[in-house]
Every structure is written in structure tokens, then in C-alpha cells.
C-alpha positions as CSV (number, residue, x, y, z in Angstrom):
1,X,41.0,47.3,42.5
2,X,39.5,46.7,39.2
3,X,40.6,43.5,37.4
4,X,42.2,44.4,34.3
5,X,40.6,41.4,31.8
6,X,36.8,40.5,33.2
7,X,35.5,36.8,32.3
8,X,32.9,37.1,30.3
9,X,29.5,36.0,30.9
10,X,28.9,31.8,30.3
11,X,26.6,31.2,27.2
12,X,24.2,29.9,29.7
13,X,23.9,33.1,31.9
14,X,23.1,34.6,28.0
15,X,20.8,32.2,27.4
16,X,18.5,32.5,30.4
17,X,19.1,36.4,30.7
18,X,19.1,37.3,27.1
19,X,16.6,34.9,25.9
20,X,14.8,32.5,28.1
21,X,13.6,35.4,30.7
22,X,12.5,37.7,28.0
23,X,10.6,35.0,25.8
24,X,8.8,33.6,29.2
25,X,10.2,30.7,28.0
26,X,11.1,27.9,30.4
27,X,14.0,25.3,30.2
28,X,11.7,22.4,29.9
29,X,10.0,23.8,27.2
30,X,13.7,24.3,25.6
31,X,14.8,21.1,26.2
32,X,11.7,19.8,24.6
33,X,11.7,21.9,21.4
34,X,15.5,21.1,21.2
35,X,14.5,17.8,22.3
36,X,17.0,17.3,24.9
37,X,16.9,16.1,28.1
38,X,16.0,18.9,30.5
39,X,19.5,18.4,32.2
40,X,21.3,19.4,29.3
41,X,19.7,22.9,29.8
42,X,19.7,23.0,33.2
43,X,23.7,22.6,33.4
44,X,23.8,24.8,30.5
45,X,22.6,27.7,32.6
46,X,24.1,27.0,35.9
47,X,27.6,27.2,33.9
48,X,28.3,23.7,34.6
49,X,28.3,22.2,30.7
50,X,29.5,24.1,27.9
51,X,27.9,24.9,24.4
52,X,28.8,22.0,21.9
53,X,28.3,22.3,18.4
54,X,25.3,20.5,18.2
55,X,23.9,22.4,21.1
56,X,25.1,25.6,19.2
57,X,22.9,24.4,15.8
58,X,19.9,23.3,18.3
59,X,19.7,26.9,20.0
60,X,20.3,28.3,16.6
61,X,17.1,27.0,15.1
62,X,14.7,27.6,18.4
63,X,16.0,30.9,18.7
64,X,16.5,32.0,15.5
65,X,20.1,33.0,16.1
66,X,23.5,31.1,14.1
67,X,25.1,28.6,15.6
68,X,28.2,31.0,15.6
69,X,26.4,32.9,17.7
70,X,26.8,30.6,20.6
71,X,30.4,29.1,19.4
72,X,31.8,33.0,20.0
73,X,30.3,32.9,23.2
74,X,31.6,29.7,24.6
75,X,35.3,30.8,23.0
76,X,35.4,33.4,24.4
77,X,34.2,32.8,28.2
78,X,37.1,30.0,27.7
79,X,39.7,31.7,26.5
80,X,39.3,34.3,29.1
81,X,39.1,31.7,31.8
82,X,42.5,30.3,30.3
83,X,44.0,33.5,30.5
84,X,43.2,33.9,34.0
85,X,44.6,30.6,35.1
86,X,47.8,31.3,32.8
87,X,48.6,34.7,34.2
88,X,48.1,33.1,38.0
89,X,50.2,30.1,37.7
């Protein structure tokens, strides 16, 4: 059976797969252009920490990509997960 309403992907999974991976970039050298600590990234990815808005306005400037960009990512991967839980309570 298909599910009817598929979680999207986390904003981390993007990030690695849609950025990182392709630039040959690794998350150290993220955290240190973002000037983060290297956790930050590292639970970023493995979907464990969401995108803040200053996270959001960090990536933005390394990656040249809005801040938005990464807002409408992490709304959406948490509305869907709250429509999930909704629908199964």
C-alpha cells in the first residue's frame, strides 16, 4: 500500500544530498565557514536538530541560497510529520 501523504525529506538529508555531496564539500569545512561547531552540522544531517533561523541565514550565505530556502524546508518536513501523528492518534 502506498501512503497517501509522504514525509518529506529533513533539510539535512537536502543538505548533504543536494549540496554537500555535489560540492565535495565536507561538514567540517561547513561548520567552519558557518563557524559553527561541527555538531551543529553533524545533527543537522542525521535529522536529529532542525534548521533555526540563524542556521537558515548561515547556509544561505555559504551556499548562496535564501534563508527561505531552508525555512520551507524545515516547515514543511514538520508539518507533514504533525499531520502524520494527528491522523494516528
Amino acid at each position: 500500500m502506498i501512503p497517501k501523504k509522504r514525509i518529506p525529506a529533513h533539510p539535512g538529508e537536502i543538505l548533504l544530498e543536494e549540496f554537500l555531496n555535489p560540492m565535495a564539500m565536507t561538514q567540517t569545512q561547513l561548520a567552519k565557514d558557518m563557524g559553527v561547531p561541527i555538531q551543529r552540522i553533524n545533527t543537522l544531517i542525521s535529522g536529529k536538530r532542525g534548521i533555526t533561523p540563524e542556521t537558515a541565514i548561515l547556509l544561505s550565505n555559504i551556499l548562496k541560497t535564501s534563508p527561505e530556502f531552508w525555512m520551507n524546508l524545515q516547515a514543511g518536513h514538520d508539518l507533514a510529520i504533525a499531520e502524520q501523528k494527528m491522523a494516528h492518534a
